[in-house]
N, CA, C and O atoms as a printed pandas DataFrame, in Angstrom:
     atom_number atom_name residue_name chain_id  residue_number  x_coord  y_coord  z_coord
0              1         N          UNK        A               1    0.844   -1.181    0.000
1              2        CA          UNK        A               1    0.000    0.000    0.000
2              3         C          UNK        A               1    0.889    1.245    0.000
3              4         O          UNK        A               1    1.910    1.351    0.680
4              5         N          UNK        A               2    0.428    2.131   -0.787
5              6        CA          UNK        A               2    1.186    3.655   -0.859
6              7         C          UNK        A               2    1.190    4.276    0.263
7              8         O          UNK        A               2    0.325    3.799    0.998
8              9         N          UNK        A               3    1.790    5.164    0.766
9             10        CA          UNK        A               3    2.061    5.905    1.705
10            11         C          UNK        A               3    1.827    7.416    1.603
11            12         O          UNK        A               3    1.917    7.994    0.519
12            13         N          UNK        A               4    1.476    8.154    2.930
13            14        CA          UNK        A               4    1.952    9.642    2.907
14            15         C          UNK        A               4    2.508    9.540    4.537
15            16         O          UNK        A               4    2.763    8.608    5.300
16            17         N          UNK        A               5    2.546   10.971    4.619
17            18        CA          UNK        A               5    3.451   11.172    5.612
18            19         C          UNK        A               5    2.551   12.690    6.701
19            20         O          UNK        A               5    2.373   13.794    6.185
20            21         N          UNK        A               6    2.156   12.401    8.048
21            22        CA          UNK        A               6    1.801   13.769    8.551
22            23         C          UNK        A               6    2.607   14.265    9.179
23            24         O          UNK        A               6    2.383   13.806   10.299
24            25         N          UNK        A               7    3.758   15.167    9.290
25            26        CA          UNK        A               7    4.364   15.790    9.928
26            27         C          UNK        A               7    4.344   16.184   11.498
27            28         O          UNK        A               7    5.283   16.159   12.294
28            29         N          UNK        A               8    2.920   16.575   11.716
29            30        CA          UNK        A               8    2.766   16.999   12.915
30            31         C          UNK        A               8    1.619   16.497   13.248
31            32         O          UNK        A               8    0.710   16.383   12.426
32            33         N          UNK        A               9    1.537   16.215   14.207
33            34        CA          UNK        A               9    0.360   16.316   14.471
34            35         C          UNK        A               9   -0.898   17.001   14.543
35            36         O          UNK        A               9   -1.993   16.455   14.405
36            37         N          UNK        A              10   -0.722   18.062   14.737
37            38        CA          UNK        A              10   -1.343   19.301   14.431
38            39         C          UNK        A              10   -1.770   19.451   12.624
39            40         O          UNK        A              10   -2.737   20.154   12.332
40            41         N          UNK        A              11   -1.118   18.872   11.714
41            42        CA          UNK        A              11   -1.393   19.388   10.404
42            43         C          UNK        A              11   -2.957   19.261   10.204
43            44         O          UNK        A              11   -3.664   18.800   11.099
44            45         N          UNK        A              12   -3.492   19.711    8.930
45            46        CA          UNK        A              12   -4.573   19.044    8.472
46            47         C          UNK        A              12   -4.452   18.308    7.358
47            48         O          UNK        A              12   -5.313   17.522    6.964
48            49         N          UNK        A              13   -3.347   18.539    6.790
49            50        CA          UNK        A              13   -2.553   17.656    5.393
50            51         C          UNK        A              13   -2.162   16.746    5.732
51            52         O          UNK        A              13   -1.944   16.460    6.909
52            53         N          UNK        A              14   -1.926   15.888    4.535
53            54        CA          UNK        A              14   -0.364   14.927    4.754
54            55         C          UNK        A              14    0.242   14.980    3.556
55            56         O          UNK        A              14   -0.255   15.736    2.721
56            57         N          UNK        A              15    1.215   14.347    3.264
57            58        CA          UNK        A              15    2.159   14.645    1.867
58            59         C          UNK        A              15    2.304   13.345    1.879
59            60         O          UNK        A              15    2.744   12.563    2.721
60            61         N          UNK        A              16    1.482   13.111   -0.128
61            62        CA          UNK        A              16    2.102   12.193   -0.953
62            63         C          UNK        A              16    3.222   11.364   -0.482
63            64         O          UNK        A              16    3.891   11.971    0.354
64            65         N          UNK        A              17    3.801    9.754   -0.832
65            66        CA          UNK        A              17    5.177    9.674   -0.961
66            67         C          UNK        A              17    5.484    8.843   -2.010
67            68         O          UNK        A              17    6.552    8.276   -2.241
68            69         N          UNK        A              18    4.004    8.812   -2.891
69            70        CA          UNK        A              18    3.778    8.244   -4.477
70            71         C          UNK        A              18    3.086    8.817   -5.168
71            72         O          UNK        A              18    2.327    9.605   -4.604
72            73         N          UNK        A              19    3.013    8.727   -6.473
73            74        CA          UNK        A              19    1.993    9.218   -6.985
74            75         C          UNK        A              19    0.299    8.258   -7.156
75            76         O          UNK        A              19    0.239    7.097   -7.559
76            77         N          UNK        A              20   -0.910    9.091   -6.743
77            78        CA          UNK        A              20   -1.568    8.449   -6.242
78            79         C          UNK        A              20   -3.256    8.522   -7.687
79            80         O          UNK        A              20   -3.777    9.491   -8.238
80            81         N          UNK        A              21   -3.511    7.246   -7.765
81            82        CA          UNK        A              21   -4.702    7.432   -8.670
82            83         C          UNK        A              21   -6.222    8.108   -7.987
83            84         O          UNK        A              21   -6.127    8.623   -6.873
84            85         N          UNK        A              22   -6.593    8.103   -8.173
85            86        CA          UNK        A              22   -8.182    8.661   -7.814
86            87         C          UNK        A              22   -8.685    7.512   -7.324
87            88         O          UNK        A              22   -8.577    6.651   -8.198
88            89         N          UNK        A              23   -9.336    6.953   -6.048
89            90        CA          UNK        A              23  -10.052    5.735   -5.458
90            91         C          UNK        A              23   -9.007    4.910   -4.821
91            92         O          UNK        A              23   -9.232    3.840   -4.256
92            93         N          UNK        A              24   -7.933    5.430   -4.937
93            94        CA          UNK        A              24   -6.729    4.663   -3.887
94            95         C          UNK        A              24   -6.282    4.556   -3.015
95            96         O          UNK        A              24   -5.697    5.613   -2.778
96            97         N          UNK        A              25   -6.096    3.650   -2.005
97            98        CA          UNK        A              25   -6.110    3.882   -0.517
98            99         C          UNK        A              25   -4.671    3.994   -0.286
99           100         O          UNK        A              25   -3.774    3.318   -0.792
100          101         N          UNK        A              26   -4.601    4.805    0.426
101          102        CA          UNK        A              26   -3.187    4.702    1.202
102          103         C          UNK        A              26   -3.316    5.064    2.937
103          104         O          UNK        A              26   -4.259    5.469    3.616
104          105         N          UNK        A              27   -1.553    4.619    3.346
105          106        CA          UNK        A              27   -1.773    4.496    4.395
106          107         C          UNK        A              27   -0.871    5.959    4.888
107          108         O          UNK        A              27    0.127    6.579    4.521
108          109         N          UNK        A              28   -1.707    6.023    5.729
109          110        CA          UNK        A              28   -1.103    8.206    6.628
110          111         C          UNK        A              28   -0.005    7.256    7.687
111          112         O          UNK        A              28   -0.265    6.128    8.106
112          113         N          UNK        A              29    1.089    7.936    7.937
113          114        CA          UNK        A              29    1.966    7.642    8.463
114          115         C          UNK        A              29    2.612    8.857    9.561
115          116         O          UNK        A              29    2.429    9.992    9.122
116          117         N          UNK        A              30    3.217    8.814   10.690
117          118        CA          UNK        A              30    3.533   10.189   11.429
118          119         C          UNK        A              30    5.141    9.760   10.637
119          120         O          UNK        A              30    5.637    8.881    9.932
120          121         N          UNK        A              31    5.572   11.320   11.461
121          122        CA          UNK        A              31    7.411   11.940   11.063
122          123         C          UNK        A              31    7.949   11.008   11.373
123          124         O          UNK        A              31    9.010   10.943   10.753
124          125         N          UNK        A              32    7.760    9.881   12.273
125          126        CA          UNK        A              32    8.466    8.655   12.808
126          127         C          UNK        A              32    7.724    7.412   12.578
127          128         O          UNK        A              32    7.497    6.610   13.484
128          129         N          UNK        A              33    7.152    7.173   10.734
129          130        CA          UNK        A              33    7.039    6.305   10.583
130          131         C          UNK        A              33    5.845    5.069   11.282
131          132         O          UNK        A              33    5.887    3.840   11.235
132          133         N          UNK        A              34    4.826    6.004   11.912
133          134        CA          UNK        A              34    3.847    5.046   12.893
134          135         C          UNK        A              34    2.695    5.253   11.709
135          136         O          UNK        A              34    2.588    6.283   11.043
136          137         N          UNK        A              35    1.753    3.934   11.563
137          138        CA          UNK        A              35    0.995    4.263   11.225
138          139         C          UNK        A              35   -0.273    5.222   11.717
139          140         O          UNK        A              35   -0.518    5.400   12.911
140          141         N          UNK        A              36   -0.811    5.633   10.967
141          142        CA          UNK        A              36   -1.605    6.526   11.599
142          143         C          UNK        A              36   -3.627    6.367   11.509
143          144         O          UNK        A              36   -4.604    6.513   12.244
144          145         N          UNK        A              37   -3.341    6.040   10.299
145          146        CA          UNK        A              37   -4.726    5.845    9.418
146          147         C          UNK        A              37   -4.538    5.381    8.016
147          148         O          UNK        A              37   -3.405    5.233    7.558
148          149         N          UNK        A              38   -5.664    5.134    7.286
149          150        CA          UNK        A              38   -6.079    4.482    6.244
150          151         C          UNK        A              38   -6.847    6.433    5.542
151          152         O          UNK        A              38   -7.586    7.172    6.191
152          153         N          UNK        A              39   -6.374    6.653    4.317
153          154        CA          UNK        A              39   -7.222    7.662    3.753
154          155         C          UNK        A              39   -7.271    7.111    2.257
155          156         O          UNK        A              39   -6.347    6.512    1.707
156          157         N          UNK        A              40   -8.421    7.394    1.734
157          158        CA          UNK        A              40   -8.564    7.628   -0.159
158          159         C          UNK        A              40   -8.329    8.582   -0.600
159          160         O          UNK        A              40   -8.765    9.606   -0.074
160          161         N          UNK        A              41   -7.743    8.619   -1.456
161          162        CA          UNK        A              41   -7.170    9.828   -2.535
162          163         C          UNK        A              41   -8.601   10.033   -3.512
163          164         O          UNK        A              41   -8.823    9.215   -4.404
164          165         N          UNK        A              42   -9.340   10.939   -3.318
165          166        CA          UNK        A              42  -10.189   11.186   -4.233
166          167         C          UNK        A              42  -10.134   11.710   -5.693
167          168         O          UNK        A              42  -11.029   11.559   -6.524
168          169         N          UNK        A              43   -8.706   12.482   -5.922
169          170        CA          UNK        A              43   -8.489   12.375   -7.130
170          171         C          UNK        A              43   -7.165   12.283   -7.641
171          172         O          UNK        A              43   -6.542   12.730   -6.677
172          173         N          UNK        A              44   -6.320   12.011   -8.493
173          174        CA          UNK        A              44   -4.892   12.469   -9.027
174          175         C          UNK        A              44   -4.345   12.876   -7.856
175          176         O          UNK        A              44   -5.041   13.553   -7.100
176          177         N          UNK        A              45   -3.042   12.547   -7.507
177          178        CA          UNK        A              45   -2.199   13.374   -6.367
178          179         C          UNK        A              45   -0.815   13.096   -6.308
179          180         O          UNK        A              45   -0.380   12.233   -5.545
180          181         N          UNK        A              46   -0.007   13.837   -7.141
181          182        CA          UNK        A              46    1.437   13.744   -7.311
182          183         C          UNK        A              46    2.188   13.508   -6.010
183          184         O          UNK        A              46    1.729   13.757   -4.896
184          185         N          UNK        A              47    3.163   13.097   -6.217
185          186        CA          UNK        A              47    4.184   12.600   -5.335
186          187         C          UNK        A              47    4.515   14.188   -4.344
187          188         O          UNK        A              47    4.909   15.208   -4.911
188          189         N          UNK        A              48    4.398   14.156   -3.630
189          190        CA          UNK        A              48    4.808   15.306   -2.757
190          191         C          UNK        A              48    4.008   16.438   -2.504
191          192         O          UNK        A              48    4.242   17.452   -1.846
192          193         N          UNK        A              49    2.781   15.992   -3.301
193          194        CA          UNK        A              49    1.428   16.620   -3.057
194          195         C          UNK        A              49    0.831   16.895   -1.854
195          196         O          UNK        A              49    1.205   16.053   -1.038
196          197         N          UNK        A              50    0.100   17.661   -1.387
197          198        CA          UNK        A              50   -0.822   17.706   -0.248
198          199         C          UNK        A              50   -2.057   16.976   -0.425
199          200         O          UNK        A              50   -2.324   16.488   -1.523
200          201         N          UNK        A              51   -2.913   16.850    0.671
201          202        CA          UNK        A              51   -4.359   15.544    0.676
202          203         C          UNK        A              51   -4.429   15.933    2.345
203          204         O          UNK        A              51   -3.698   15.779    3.324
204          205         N          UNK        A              52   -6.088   16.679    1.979
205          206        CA          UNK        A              52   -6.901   16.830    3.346
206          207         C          UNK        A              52   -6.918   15.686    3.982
207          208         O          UNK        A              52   -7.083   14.662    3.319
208          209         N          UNK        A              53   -6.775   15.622    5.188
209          210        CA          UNK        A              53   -7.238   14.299    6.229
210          211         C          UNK        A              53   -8.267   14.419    6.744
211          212         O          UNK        A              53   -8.767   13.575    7.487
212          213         N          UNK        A              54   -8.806   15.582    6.412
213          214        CA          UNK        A              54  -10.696   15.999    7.280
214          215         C          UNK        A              54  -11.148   17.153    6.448
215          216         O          UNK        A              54  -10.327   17.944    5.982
216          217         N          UNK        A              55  -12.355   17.263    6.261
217          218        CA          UNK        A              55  -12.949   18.697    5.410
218          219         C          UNK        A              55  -12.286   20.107    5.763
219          220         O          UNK        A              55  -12.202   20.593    6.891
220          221         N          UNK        A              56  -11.933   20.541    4.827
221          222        CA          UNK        A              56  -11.469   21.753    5.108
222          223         C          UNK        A              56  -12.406   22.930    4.979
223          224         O          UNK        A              56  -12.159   23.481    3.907
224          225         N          UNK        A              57  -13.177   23.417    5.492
225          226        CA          UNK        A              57  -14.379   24.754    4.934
226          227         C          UNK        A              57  -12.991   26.007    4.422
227          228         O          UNK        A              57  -11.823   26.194    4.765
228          229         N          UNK        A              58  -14.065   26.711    3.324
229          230        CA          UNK        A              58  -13.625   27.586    3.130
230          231         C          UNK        A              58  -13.085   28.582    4.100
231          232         O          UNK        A              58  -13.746   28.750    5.124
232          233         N          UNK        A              59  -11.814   29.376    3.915
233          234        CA          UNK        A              59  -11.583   30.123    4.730
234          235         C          UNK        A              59  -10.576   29.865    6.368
235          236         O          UNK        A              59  -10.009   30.546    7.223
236          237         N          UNK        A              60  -10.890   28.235    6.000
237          238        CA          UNK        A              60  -10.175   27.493    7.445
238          239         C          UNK        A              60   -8.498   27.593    7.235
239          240         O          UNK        A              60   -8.323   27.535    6.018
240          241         N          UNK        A              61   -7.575   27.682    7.721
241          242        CA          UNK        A              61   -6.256   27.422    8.048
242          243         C          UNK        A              61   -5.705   26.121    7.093
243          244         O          UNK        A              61   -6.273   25.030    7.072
244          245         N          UNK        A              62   -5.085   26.291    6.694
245          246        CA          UNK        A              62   -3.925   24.860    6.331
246          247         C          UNK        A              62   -2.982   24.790    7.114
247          248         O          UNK        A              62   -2.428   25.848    7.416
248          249         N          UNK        A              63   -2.550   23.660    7.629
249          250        CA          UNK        A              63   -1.715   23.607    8.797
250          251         C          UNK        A              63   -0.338   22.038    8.089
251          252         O          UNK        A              63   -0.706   20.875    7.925
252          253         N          UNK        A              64    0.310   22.263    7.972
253          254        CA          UNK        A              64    1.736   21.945    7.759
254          255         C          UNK        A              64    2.914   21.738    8.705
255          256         O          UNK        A              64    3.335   22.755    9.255
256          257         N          UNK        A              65    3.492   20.615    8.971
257          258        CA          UNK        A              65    4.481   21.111   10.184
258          259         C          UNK        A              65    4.012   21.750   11.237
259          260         O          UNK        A              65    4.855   22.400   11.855
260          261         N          UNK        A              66    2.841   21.771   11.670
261          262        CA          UNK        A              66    2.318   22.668   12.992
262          263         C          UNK        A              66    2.186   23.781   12.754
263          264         O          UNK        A              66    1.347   24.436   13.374
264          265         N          UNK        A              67    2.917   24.307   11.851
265          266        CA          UNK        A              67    2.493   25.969   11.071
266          267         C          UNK        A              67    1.322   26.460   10.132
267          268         O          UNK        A              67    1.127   25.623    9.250
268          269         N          UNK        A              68    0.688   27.280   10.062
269          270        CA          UNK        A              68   -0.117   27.425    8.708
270          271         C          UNK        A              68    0.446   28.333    7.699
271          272         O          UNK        A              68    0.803   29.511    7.718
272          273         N          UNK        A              69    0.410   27.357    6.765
273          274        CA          UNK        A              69    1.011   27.458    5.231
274          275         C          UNK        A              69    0.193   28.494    4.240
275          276         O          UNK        A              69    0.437   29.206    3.267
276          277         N          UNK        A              70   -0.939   28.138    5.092
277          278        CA          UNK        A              70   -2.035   28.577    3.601
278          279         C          UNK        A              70   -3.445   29.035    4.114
279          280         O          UNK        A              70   -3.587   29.057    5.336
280          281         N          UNK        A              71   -4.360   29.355    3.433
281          282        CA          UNK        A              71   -5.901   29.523    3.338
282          283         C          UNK        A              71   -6.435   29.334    2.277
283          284         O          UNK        A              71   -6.312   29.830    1.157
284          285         N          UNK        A              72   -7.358   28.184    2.927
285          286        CA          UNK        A              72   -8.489   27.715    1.392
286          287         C          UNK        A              72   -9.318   28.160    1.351
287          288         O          UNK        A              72  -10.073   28.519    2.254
288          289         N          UNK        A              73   -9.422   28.301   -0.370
289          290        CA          UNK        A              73  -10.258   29.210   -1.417
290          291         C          UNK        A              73  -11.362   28.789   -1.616
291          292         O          UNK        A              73  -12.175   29.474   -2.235
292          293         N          UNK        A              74  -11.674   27.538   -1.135
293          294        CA          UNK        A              74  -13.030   26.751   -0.919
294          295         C          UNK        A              74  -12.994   25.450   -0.440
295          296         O          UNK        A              74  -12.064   24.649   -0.341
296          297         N          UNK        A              75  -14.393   25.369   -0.110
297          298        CA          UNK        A              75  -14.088   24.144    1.356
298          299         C          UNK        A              75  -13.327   22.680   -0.215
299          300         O          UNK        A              75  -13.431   22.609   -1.440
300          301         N          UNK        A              76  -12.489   21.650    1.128
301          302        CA          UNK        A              76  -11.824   20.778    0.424
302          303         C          UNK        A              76  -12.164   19.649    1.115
303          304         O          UNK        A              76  -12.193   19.561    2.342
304          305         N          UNK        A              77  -12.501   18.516    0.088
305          306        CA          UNK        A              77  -13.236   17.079    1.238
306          307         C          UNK        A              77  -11.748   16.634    1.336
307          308         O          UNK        A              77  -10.665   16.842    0.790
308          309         N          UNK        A              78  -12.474   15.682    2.645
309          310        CA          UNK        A              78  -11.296   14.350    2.919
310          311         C          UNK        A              78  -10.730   14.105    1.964
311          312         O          UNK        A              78  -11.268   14.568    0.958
312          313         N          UNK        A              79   -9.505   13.354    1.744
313          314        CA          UNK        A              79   -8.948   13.071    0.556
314          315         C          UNK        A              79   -8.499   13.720   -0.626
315          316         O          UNK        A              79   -7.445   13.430   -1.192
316          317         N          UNK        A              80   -9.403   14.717   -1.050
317          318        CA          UNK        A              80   -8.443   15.882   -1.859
318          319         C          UNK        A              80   -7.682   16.258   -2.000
319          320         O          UNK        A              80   -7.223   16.485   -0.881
320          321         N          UNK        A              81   -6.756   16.716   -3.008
321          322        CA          UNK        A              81   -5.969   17.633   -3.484
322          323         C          UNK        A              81   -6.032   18.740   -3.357
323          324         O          UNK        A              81   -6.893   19.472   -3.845
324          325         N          UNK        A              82   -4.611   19.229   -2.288
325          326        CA          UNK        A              82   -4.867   20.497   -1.828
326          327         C          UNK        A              82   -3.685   20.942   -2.351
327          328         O          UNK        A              82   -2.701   20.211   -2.468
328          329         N          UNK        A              83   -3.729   22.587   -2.812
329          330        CA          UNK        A              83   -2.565   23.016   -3.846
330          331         C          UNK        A              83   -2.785   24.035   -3.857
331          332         O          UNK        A              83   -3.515   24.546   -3.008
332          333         N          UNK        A              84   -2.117   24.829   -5.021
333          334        CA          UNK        A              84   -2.402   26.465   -5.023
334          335         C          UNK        A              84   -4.124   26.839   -6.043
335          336         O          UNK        A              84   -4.609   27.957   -6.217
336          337         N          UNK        A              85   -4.537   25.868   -6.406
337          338        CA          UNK        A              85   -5.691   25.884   -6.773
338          339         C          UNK        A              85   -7.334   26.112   -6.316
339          340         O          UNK        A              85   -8.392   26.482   -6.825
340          341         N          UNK        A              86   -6.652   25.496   -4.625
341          342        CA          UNK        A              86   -7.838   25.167   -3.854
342          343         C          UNK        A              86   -7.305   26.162   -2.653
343          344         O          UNK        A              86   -8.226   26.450   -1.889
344          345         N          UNK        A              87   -6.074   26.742   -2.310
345          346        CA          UNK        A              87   -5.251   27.665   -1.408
346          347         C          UNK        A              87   -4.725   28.774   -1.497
347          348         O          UNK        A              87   -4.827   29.025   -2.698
348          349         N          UNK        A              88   -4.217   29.627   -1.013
349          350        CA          UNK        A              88   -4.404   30.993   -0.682
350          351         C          UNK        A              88   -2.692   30.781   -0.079
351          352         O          UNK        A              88   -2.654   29.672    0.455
352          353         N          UNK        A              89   -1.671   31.289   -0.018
353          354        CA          UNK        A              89   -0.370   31.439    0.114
354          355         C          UNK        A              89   -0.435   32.359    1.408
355          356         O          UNK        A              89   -0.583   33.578    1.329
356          357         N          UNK        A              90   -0.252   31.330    3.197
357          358        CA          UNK        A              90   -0.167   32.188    3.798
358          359         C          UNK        A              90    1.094   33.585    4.059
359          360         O          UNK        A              90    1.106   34.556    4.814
360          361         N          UNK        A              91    2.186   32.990    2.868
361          362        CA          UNK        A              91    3.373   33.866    3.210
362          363         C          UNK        A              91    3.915   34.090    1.623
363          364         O          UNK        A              91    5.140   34.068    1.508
364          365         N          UNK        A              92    3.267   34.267    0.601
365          366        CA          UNK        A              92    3.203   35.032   -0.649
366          367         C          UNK        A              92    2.028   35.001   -1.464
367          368         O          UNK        A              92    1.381   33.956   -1.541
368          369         N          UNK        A              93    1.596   36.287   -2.230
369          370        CA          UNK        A              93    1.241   36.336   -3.399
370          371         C          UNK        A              93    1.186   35.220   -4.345
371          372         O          UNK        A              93    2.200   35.264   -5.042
372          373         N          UNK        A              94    0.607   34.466   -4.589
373          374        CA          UNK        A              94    0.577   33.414   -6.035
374          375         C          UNK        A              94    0.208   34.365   -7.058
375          376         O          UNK        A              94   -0.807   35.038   -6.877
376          377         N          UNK        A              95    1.097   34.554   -8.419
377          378        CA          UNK        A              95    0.052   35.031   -9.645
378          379         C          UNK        A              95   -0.974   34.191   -9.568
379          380         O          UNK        A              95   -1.027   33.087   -9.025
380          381         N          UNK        A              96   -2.125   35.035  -10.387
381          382        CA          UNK        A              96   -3.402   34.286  -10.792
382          383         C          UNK        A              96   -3.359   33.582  -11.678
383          384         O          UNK        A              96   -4.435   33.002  -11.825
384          385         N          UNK        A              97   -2.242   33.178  -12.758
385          386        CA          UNK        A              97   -1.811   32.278  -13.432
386          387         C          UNK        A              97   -1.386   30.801  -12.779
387          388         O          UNK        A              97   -1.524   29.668  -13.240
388          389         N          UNK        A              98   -1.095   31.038  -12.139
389          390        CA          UNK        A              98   -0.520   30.113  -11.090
390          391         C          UNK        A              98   -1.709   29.355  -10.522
391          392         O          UNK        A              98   -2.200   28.243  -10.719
392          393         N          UNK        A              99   -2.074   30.759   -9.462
393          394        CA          UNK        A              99   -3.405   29.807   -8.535
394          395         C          UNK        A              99   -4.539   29.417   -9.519
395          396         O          UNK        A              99   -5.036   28.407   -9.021
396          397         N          UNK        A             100   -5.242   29.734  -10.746
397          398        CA          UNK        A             100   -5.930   29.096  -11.175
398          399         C          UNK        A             100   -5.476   28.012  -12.851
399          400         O          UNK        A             100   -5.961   28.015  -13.982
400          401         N          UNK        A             101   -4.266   27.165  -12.157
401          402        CA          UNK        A             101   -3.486   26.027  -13.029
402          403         C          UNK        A             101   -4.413   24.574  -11.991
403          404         O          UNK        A             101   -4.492   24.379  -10.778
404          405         N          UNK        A             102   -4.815   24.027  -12.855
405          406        CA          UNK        A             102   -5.153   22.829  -12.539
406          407         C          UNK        A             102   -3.822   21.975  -11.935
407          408         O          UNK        A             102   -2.813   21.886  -12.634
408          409         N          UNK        A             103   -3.882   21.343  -10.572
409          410        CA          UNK        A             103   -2.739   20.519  -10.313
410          411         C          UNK        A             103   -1.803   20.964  -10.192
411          412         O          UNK        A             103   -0.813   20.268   -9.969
C-alpha cells in the first residue's frame, strides 16, 4: 500500500510519498514512521502533493508542520488535493496564473 506522511500532528494535510490514482487507498503515516490511518485519494495526487485528512471549509487554516502554510479558497473534502488551486499562500502572493493552473 502507498504511503503519505503527517508531519505533525497538528497538520490538516499529509504529503504524498507516491503518486496516487483517484479511489486509492493509502496508508497516513507520522514523522516517525507510525501508522496513523487508512485515507482515499479522491483524485490524481502527485508525489509530494498535499491531501486533506478531514474537510477543510472555506476560509479554514492549512496547517503543515504545525504551522499554517495557507488559506483555502473553498471548502476541500477528505482526501483531496490540496494546492495552489484550492489555497491561498499564507506567506506570498501566487500570480493568478498560477493559482488558477489545474494541479
Amino acid at each position: 500500500m502507498k504511503r503519505s506522511i503527517r508531519m505533525n500532528p497538528s497538520d490538516n494535510v499529509t504529503t504524498a510519498l507516491a503518486n496516487l490514482d483517484a479511489g486509492e487507498t493509502i496508508q497516513v503515516v507520522s514523522a516517525s514512521q507510525e501508522p496513523l490511518e487508512q485515507l482515499k485519494a479522491l483524485q490524481p495526487i502527485s508525489f509530494g502533493h498535499k491531501i486533506a485528512l478531514n474537510k477543510i471549509e472555506k476560509g479554514s487554516n492549512i496547517v503543515k508542520y504545525g504551522e499554517v502554510i495557507g488559506i483555502a479558497t473553498q471548502s476541500i473534502e477528505k482526501g483531496n488535493h490540496v494546492h495552489v488551486h484550492n489555497v491561498e499562500s499564507a506567506r506570498i502572493q501566487m500570480p493568478k496564473a498560477v493559482r488558477e493552473r489545474k494541479g
